[in-house]
FIFINU-17978 format. One line per field, with one value per residue: z, x, y of N, C-alpha, C in turn; chain; residue in one letter. Coordinates in pm, 1 decimal, m for minus. Atoms other than C-alpha are relative to their C-alpha. Layout:
<nodes>
nup <- (Z, ...)
neast <- (X, ...)
nnorth <- (Y, ...)
caup <- (Z, ...)
caeast <- (X, ...)
canorth <- (Y, ...)
cup <- (Z, ...)
ceast <- (X, ...)
cnorth <- (Y, ...)
c <- (A, ...)
r <- (a, ...)
</nodes>
This chain:
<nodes>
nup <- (67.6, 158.6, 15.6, 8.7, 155.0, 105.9, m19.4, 4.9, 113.7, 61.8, m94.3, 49.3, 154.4, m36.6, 28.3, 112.4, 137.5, m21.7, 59.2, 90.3, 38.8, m59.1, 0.8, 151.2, m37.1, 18.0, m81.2, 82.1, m43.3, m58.5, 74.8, 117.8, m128.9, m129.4, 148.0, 72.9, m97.2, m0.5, 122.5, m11.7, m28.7, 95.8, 13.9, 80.9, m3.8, m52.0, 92.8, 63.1, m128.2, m3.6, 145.4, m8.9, m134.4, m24.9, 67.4, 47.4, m30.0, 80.1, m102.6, m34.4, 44.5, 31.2, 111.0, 83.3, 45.6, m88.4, m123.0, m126.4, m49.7)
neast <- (128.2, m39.8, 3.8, 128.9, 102.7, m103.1, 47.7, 122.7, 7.2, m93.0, 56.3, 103.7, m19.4, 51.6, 160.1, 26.1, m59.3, 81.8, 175.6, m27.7, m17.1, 86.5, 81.5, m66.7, 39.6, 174.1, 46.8, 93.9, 83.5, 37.8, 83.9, m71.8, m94.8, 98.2, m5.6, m69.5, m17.6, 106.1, m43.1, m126.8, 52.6, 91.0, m67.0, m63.5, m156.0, m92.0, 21.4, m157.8, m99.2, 17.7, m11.4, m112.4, m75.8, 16.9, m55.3, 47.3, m75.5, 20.8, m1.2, m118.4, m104.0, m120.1, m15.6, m36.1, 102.7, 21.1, 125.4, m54.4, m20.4)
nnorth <- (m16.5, 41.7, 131.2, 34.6, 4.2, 51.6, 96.5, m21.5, 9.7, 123.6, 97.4, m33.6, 122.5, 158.7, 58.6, m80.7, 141.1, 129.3, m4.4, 2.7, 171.9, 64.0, m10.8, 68.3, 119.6, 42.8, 166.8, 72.5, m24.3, 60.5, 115.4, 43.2, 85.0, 140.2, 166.3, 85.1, 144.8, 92.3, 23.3, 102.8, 61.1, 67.7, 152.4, 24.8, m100.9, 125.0, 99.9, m36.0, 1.1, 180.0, 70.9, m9.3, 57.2, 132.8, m22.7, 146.0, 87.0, 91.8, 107.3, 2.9, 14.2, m114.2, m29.5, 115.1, 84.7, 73.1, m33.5, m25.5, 101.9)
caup <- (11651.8, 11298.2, 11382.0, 11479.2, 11180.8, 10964.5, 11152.0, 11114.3, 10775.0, 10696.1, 10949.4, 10720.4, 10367.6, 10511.8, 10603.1, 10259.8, 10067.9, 10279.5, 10215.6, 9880.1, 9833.1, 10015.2, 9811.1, 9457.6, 9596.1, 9424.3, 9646.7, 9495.4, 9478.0, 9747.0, 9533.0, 9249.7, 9508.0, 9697.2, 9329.9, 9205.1, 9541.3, 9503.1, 9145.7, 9247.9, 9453.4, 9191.8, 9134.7, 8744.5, 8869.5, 9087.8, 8818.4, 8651.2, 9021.2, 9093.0, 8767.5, 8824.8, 9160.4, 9099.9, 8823.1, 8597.7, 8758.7, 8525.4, 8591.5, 8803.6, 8604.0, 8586.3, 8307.2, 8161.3, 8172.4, 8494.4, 8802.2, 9044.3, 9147.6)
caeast <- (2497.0, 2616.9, 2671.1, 2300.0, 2155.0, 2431.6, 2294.7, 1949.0, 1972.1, 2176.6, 1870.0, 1567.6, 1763.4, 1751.3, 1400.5, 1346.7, 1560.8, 1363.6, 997.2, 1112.9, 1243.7, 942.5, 727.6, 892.0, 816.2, 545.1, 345.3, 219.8, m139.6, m274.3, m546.1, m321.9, m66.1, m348.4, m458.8, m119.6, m46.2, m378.2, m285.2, 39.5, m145.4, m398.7, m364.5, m272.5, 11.0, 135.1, 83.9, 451.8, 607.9, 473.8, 502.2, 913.8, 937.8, 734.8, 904.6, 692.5, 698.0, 766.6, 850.3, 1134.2, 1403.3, 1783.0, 1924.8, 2040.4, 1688.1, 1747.6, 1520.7, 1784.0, 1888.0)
canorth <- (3559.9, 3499.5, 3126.3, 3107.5, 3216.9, 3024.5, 2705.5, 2822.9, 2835.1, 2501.5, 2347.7, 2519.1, 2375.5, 2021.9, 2019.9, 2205.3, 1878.8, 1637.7, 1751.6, 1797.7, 1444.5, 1295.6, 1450.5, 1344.2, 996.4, 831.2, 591.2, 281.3, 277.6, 113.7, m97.6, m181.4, m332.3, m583.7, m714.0, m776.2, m972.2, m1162.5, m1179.2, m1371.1, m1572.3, m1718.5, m2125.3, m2007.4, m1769.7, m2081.7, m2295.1, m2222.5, m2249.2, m2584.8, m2701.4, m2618.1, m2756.1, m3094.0, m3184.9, m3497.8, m3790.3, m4107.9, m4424.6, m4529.9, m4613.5, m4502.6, m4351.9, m4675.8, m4825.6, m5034.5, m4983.8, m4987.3, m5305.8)
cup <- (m141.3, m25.5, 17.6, m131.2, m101.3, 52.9, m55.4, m110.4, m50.2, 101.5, m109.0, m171.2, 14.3, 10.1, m140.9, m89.1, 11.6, m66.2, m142.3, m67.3, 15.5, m57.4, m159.2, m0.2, m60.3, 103.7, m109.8, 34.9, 69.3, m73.0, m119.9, 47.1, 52.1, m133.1, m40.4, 111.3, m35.0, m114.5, 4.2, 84.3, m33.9, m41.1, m185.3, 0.8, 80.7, m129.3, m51.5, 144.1, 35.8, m61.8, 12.1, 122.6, 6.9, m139.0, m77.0, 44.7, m125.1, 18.7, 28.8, m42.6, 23.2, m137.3, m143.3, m4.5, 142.2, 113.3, 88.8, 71.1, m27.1)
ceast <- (6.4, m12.1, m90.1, m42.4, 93.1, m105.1, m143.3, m31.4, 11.4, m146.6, m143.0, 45.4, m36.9, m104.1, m17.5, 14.1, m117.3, m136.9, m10.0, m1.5, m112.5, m88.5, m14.7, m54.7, m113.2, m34.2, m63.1, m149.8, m40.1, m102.8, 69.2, 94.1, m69.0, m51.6, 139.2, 19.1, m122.3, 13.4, 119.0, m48.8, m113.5, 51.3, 78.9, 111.5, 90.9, 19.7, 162.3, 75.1, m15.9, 5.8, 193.1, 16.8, m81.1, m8.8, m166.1, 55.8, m48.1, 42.0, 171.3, 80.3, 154.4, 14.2, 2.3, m105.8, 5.9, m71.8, 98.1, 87.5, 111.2)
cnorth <- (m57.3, m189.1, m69.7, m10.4, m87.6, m167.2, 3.2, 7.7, m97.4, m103.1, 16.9, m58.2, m107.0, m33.3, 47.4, m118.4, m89.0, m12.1, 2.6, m157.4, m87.5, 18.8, m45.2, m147.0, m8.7, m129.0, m111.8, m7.8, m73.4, m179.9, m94.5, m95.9, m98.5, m72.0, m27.4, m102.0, m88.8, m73.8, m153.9, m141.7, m119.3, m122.6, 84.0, 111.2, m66.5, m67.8, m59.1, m47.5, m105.6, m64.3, m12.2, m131.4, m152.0, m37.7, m181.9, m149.4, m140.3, m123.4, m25.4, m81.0, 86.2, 35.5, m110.6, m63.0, m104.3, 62.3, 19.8, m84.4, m34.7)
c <- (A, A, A, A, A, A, A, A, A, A, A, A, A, A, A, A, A, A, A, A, A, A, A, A, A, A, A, A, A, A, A, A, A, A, A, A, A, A, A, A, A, A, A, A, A, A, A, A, A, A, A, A, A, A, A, A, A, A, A, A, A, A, A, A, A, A, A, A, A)
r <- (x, x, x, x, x, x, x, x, x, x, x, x, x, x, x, x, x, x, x, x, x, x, x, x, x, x, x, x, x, x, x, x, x, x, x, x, x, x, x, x, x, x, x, x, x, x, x, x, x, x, x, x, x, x, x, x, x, x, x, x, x, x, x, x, x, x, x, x, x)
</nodes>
């Protein structure tokens, strides 16, 4: 009997931590979350990221001033 209620106890803490823990949790707010994505999504929040990755193009030269040849 003893080792019932010993379990039964150690089974009613655990849910006790969990709902606890779960409830500490903040959610993000739903609306605040769908504008910053949209946010990130905006040509001047690319702007910087395409600006990195397509770098100025100028004319084709090498370093030394020759074209290539």
């Amino acid at each position: 009997m003893t080792p019932i209620v010993i379990a039964l106890v150690v089974v009613v803490v655990v849910v006790v931590a969990v709902v606890v823990a779960a409830g500490r949790r903040r959610r993000p707010d739903d609306i605040a979350s769908f504008r910053r994505q949209i946010d990130a999504l905006s040509p001047e929040a690319r702007r910087e990221t395409t600006d990195r990755m397509n770098p100025p193009t100028g004319s084709a030269t090498d370093e030394d001033g020759g074209n290539g040849t």
